[in-house]
ZAGU-909736 format. One line per 8 residues: number of its first residue (from 1); for each residue x negated, y negated, z negated of N, C-alpha, C. Coordinates in nm, 3 decimals. Atoms other than C-alpha are relative to their C-alpha. Layout:
N
NUM = X:Y:Z:X:Y:Z:X:Y:Z; ...
REM end
This chain:
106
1 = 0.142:-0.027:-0.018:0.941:1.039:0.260:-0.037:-0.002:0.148; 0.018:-0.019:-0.138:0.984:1.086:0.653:0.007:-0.176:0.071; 0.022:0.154:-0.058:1.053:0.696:0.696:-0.134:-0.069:-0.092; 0.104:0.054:0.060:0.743:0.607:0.468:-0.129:0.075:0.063; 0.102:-0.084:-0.025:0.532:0.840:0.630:-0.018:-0.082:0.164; 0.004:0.052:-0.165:0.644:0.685:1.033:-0.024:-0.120:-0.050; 0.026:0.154:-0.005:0.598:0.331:0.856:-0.128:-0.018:-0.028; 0.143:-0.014:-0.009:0.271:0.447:0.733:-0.083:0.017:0.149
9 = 0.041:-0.019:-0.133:0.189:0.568:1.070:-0.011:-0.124:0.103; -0.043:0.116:-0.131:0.371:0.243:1.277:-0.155:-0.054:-0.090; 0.113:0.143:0.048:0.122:0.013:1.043:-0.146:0.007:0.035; 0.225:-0.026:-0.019:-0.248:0.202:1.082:-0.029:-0.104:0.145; 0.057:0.058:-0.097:-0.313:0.054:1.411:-0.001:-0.120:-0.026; -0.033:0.126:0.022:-0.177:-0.293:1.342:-0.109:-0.059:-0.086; 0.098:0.063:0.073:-0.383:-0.314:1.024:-0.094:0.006:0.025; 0.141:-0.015:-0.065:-0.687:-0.149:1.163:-0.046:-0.070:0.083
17 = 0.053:0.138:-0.126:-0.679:-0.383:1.422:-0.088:-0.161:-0.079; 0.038:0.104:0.031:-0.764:-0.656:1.213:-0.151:0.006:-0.131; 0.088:-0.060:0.036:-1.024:-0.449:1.043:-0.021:-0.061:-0.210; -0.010:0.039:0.104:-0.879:-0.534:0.688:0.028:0.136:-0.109; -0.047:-0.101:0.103:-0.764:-0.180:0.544:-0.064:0.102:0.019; 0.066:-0.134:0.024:-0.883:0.158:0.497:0.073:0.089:-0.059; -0.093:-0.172:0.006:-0.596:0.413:0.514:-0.062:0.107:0.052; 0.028:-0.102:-0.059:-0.739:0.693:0.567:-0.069:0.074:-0.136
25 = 0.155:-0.039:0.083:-0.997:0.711:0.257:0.113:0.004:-0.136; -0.055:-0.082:0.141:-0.935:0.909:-0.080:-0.005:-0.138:-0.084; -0.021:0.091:0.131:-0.955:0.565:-0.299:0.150:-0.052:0.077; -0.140:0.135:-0.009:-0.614:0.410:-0.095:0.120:0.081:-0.008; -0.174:-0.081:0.009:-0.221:0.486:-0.127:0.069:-0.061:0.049; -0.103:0.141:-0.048:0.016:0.326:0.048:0.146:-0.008:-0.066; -0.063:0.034:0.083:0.279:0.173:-0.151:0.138:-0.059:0.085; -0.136:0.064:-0.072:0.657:0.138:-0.019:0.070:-0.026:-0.118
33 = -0.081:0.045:0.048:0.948:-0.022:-0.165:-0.045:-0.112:-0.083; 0.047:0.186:-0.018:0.747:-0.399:-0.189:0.116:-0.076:-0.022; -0.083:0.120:0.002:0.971:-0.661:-0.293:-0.047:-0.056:0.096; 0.044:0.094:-0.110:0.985:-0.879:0.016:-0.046:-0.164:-0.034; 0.062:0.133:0.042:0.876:-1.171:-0.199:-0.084:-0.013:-0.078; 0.095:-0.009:0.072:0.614:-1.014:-0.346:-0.155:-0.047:0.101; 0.127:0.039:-0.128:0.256:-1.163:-0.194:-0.146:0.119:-0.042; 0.135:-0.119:-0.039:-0.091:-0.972:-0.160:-0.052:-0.006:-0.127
41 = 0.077:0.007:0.137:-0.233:-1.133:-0.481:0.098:0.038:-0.115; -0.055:-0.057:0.134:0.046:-1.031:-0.703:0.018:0.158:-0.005; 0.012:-0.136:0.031:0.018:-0.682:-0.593:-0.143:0.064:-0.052; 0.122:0.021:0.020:-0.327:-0.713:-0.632:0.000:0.061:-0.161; 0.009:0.002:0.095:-0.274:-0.825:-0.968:0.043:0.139:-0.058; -0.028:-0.125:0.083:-0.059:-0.537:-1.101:-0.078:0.114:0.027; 0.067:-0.136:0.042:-0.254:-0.248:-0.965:-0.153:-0.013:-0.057; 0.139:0.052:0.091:-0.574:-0.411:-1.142:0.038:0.063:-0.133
49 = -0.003:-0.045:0.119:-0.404:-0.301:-1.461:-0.031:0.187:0.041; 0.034:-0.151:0.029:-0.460:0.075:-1.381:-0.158:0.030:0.086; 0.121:-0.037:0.020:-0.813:0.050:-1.257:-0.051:-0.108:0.148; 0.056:0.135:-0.102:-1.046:-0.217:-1.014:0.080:0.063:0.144; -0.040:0.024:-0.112:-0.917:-0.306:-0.679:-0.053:-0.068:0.056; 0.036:0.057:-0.099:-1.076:-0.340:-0.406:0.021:-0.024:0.120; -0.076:0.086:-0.089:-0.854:-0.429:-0.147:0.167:0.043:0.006; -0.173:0.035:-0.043:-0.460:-0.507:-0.107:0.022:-0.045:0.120
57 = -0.069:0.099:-0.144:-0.246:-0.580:0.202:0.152:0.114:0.006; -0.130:-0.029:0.001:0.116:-0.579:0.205:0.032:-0.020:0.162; -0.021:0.047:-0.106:0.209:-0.560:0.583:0.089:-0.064:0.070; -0.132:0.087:-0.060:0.395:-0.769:0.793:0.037:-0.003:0.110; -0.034:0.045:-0.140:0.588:-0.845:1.093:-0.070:-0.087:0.090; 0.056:0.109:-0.074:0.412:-0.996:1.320:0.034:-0.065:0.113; -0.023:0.135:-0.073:0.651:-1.183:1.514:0.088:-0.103:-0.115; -0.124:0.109:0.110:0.857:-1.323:1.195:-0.126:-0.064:-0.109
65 = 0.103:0.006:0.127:0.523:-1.297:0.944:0.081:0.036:-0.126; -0.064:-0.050:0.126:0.747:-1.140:0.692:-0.011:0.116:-0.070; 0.099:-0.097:0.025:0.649:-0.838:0.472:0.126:0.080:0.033; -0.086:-0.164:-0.010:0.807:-0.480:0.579:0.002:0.052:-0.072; -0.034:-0.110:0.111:0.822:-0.376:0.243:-0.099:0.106:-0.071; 0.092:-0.078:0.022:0.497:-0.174:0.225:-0.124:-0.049:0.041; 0.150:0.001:0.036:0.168:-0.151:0.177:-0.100:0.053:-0.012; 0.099:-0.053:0.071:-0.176:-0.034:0.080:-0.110:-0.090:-0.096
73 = 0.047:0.039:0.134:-0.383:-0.072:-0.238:-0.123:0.120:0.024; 0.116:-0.096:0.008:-0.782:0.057:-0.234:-0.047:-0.012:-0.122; 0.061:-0.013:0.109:-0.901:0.166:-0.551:-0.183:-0.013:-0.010; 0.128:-0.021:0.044:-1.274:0.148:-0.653:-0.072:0.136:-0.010; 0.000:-0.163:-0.072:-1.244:0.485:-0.739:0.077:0.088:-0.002; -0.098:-0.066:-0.056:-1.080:0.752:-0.585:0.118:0.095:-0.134; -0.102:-0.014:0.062:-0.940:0.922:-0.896:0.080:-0.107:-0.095; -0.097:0.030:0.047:-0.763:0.642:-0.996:0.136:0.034:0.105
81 = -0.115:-0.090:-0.087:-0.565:0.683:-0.651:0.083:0.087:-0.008; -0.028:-0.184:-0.021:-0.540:1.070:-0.714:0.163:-0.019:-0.138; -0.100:-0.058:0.071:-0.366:0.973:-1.039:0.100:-0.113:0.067; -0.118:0.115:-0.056:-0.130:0.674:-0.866:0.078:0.054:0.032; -0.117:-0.099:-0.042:-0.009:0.949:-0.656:0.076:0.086:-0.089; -0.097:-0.131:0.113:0.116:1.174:-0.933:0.096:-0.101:-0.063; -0.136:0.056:0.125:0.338:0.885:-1.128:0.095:0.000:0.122; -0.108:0.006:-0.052:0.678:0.886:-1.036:0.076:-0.059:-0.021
89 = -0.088:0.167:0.042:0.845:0.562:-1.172:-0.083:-0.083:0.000; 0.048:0.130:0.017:0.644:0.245:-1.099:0.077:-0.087:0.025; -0.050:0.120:-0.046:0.838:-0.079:-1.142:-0.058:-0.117:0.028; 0.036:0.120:-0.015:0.702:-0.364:-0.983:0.131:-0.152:0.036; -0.111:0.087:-0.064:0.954:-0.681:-0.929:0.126:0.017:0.010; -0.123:-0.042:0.006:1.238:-0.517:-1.038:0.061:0.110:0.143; -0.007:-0.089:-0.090:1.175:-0.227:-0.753:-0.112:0.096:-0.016; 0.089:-0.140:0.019:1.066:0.152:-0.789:-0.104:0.008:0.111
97 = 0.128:-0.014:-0.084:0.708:0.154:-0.611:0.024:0.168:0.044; 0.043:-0.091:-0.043:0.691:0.481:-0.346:-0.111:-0.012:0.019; 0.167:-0.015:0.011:0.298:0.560:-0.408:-0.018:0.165:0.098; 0.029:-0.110:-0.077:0.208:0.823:-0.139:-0.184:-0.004:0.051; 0.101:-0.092:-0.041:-0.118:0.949:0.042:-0.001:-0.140:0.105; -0.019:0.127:-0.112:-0.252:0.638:0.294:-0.078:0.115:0.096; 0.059:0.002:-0.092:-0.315:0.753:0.650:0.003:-0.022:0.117; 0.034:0.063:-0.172:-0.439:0.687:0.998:0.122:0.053:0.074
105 = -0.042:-0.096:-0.139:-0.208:0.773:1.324:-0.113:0.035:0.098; 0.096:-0.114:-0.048:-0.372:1.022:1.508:0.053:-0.049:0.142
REM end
């Protein structure tokens, strides 16, 4: 939880920079343990089955462009989030999704 929490942290600026995500806000979660060959639209796709999505981004390296494994996912609305965070087995890609709390570095 302490390395998903500093990778949450390393990423806010990076993504914010490009003014594509919105960690910070009660509809998002950020999502670790990403298959590294999973892309934006297939995460997309799966968290569409538990309620609209309105924005994905799996982040990446940006000197290789390769994904670090994690992510965030904005819900529509916020208690679908609320309940994302409470499951505790999601398999996506043959890997257990960590669904936590998305936020900013301070």
């Amino acid at each position: 939880a302490v390395a998903a929490a500093a990778a949450v942290a390393a990423a806010a600026p990076n993504a914010a920079a490009d003014g594509d995500t919105r960690e910070g806000d009660e509809a998002s979660v950020f999502v670790g343990g990403i298959s590294w060959k999973a892309e934006d639209a297939s995460l997309h796709a799966f968290f569409s089955k538990y309620g609209e999505v309105t924005h994905c981004k799996i982040i990446v390296d940006n000197a290789t462009n390769k994904s670090k494994g994690y992510g965030f996912v904005t819900f529509a609305d916020p208690a679908v989030a609320k309940k994302m965070r409470s499951k505790k087995r999601i398999m996506f890609m043959g890997k257990t999704l960590n669904i936590n709390v998305a936020f900013r570095r301070q």
